[in-house]
N, CA, C and O of each residue as an XYZ file, in Angstrom:
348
protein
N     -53.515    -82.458    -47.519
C     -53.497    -81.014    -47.538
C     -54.886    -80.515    -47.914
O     -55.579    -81.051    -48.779
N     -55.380    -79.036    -46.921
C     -56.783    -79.002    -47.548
C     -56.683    -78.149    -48.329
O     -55.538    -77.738    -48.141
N     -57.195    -77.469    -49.258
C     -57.489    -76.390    -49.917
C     -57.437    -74.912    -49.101
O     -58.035    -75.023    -48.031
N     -56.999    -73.835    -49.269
C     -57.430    -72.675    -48.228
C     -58.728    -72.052    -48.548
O     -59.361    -71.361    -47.749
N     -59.180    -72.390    -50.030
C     -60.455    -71.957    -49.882
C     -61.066    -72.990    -51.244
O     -60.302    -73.610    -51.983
N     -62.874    -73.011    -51.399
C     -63.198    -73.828    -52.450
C     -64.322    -72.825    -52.350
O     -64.954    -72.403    -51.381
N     -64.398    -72.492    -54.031
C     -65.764    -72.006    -54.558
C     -66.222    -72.910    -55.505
O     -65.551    -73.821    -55.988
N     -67.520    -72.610    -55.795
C     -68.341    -73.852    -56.632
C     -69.231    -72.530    -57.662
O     -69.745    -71.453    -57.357
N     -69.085    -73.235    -58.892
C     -69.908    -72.340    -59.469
C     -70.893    -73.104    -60.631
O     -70.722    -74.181    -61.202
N     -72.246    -71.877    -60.775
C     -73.240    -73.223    -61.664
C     -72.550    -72.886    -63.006
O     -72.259    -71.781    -62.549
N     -71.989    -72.841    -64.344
C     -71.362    -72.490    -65.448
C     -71.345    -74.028    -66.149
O     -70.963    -75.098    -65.674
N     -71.887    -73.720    -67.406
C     -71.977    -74.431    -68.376
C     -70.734    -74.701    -69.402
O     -70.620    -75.589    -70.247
N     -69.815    -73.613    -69.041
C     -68.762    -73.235    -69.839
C     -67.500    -74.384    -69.876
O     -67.105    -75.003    -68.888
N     -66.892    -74.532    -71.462
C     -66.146    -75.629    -71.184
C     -64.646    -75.133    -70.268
O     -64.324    -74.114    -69.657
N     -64.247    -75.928    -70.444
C     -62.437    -75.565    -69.928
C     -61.977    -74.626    -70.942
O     -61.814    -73.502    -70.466
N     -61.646    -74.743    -72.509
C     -61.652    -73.751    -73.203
C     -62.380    -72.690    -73.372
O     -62.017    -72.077    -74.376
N     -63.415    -72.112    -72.722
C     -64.225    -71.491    -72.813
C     -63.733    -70.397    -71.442
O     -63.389    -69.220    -71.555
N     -63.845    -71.332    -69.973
C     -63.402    -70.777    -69.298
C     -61.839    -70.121    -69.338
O     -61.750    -68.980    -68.883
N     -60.882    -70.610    -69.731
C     -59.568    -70.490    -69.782
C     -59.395    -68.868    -71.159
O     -58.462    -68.068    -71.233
N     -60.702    -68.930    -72.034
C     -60.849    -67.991    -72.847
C     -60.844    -66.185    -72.333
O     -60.422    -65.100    -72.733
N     -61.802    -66.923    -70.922
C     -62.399    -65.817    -70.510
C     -62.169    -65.487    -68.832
O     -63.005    -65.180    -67.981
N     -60.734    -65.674    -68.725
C     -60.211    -65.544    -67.417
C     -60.228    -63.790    -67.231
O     -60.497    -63.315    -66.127
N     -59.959    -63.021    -68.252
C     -59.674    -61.747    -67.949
C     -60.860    -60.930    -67.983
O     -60.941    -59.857    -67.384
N     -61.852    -61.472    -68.736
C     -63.308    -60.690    -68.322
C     -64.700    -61.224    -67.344
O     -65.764    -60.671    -67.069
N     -64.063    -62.681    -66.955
C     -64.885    -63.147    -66.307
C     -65.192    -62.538    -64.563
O     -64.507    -62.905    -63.609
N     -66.009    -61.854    -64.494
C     -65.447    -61.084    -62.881
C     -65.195    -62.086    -61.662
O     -64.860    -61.585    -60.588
N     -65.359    -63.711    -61.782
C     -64.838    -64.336    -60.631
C     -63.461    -65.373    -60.977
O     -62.800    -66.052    -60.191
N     -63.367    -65.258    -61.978
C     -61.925    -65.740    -62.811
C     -61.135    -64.411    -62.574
O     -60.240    -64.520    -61.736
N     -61.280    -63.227    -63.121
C     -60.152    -62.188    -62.832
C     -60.293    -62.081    -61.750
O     -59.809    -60.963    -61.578
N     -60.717    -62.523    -60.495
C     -60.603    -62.280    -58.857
C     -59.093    -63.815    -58.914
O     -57.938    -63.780    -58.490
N     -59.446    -64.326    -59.238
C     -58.748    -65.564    -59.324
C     -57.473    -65.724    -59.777
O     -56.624    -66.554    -59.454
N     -57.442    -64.857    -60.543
C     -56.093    -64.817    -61.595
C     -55.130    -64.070    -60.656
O     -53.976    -64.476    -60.520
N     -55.744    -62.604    -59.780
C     -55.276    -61.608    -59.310
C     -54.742    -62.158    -57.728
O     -53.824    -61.753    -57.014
N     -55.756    -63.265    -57.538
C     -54.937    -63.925    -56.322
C     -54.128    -64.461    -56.434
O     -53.535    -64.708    -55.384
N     -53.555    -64.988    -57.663
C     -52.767    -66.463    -57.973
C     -51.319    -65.323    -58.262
O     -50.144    -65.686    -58.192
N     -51.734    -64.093    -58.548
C     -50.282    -63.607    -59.265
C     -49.902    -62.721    -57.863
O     -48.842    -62.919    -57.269
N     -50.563    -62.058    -57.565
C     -50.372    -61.641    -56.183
C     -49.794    -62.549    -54.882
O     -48.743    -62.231    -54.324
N     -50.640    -63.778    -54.437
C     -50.497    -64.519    -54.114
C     -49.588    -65.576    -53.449
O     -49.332    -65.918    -52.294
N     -49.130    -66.026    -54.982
C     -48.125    -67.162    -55.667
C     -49.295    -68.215    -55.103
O     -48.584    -68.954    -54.421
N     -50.586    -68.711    -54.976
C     -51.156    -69.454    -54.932
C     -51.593    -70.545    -56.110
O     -51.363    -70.392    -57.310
N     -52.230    -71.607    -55.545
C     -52.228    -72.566    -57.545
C     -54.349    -72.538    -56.888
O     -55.009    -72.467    -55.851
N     -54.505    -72.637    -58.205
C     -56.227    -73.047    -58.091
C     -56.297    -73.893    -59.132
O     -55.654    -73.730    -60.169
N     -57.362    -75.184    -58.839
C     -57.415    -76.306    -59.619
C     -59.014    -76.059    -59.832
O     -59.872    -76.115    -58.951
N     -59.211    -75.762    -61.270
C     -60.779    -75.970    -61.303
C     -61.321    -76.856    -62.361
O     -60.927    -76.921    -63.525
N     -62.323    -77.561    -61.774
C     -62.645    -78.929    -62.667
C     -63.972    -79.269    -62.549
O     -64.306    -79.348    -61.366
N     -64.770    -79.479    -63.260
C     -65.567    -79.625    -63.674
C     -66.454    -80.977    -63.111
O     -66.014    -82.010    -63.615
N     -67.762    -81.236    -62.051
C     -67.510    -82.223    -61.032
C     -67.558    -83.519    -62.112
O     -67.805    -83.220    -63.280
N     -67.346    -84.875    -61.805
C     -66.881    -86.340    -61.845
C     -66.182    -86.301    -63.053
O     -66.328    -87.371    -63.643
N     -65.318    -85.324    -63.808
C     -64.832    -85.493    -64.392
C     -63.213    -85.326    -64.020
O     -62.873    -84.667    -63.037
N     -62.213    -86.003    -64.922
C     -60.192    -86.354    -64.382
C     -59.564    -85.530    -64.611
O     -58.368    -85.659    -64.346
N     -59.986    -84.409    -65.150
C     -59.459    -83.426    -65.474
C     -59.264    -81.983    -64.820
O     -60.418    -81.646    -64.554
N     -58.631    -81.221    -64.525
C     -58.410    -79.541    -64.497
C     -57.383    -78.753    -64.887
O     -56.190    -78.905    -65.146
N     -58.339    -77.673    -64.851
C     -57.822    -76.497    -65.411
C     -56.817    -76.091    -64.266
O     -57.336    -75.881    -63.170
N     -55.736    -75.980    -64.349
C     -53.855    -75.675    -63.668
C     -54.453    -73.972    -63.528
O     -54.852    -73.506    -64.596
N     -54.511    -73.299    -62.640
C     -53.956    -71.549    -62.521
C     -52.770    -71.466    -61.590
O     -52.831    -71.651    -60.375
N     -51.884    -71.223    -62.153
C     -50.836    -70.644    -61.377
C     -49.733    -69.402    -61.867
O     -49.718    -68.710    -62.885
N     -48.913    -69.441    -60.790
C     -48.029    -68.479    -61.389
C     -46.624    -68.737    -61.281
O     -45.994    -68.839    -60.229
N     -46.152    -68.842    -62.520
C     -44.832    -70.025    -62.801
C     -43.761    -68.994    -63.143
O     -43.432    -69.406    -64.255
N     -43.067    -68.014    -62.930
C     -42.560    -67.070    -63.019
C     -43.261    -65.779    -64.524
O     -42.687    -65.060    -65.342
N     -44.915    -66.116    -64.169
C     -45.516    -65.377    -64.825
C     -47.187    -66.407    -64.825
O     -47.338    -67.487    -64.253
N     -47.889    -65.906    -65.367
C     -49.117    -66.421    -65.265
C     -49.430    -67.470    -66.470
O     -49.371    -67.339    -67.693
N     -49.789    -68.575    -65.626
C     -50.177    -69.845    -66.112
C     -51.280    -70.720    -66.431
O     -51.752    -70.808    -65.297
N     -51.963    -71.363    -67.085
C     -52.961    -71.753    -67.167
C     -53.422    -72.913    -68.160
O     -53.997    -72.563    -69.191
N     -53.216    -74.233    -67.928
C     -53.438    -74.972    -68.719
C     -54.531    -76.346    -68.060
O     -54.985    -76.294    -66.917
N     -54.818    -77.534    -69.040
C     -55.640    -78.490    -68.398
C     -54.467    -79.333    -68.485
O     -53.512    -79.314    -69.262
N     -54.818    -80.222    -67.317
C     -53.835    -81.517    -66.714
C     -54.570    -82.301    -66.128
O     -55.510    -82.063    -65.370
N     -53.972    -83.658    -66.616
C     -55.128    -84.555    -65.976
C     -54.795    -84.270    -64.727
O     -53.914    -83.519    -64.308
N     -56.220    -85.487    -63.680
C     -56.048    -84.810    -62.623
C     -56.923    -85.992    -61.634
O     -57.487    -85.553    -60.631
N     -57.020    -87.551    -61.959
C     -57.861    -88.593    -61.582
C     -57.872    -88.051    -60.610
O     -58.742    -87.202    -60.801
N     -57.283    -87.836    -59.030
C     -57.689    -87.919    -58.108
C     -58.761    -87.394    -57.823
O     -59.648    -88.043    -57.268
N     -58.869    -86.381    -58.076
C     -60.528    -85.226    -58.461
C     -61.835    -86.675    -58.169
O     -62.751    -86.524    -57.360
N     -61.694    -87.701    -58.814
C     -62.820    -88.662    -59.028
C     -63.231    -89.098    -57.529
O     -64.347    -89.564    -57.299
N     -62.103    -88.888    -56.366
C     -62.846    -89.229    -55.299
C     -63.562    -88.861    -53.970
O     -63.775    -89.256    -52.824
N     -63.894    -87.452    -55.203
C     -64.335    -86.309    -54.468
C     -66.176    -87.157    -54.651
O     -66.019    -88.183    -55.312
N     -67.215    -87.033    -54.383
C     -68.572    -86.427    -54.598
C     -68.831    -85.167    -55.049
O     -68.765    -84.177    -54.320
N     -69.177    -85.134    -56.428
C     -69.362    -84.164    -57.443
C     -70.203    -84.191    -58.349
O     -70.685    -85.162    -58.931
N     -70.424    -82.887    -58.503
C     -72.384    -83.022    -59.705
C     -71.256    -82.427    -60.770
O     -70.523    -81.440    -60.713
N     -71.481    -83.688    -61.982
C     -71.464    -82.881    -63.183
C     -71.857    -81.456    -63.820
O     -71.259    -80.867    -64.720
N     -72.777    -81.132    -63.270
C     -73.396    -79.716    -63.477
C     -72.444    -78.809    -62.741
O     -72.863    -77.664    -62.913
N     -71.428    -78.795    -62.050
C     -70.654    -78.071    -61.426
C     -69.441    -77.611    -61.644
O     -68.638    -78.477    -61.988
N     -69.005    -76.443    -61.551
C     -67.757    -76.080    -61.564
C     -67.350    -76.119    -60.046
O     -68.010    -75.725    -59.084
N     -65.984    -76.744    -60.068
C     -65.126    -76.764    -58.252
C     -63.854    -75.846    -58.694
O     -63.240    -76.086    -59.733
N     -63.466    -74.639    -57.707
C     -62.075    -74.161    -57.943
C     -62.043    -74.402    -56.769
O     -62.890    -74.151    -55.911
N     -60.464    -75.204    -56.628
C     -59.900    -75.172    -55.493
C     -58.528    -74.653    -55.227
O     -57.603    -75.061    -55.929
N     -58.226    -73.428    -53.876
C     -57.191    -73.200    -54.255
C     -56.264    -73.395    -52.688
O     -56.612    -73.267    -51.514
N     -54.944    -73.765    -53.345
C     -53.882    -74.318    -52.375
C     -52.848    -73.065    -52.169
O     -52.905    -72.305    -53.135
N     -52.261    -72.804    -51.534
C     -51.004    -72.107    -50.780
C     -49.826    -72.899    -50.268
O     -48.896    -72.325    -49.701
């Protein structure tokens, strides 16, 4: 399955950091507003690392980290944020 869309962003910010600042971040609240609108999921993770951050909307808005190995067999710069989001 591919993604319907993937943004990449340069952010230094951790997963708690980001997950802090979903509602003032202006490309996180684009994100949030698709996922609840939507019903879409976005997986964003941080590149060569097993982990992401879950956005969805689970009969209300959701957001936690879950592992996530498969992510590892992507080609990915550590320096990167990947959101990917599915339908």
């Amino acid at each position: 399955m591919r993604p319907l869309s993937t943004r990449v962003f340069e952010l230094e910010a951790s997963y708690d950091e980001i997950m802090q600042n979903v509602d003032s971040h202006e490309e996180l609240k684009k994100m949030k507003k698709v996922v609840m609108e939507s019903k879409v999921v976005f997986f964003i993770y941080r590149g060569c690392e097993d982990t992401a951050i879950v956005m969805m909307n689970n009969n209300g808005f959701h957001m936690s980290v879950q592992s996530c190995p498969k992510v590892l067999k992507f080609t990915t710069d550590p320096n990167l944020i990947y959101a990917l989001c599915y339908g």
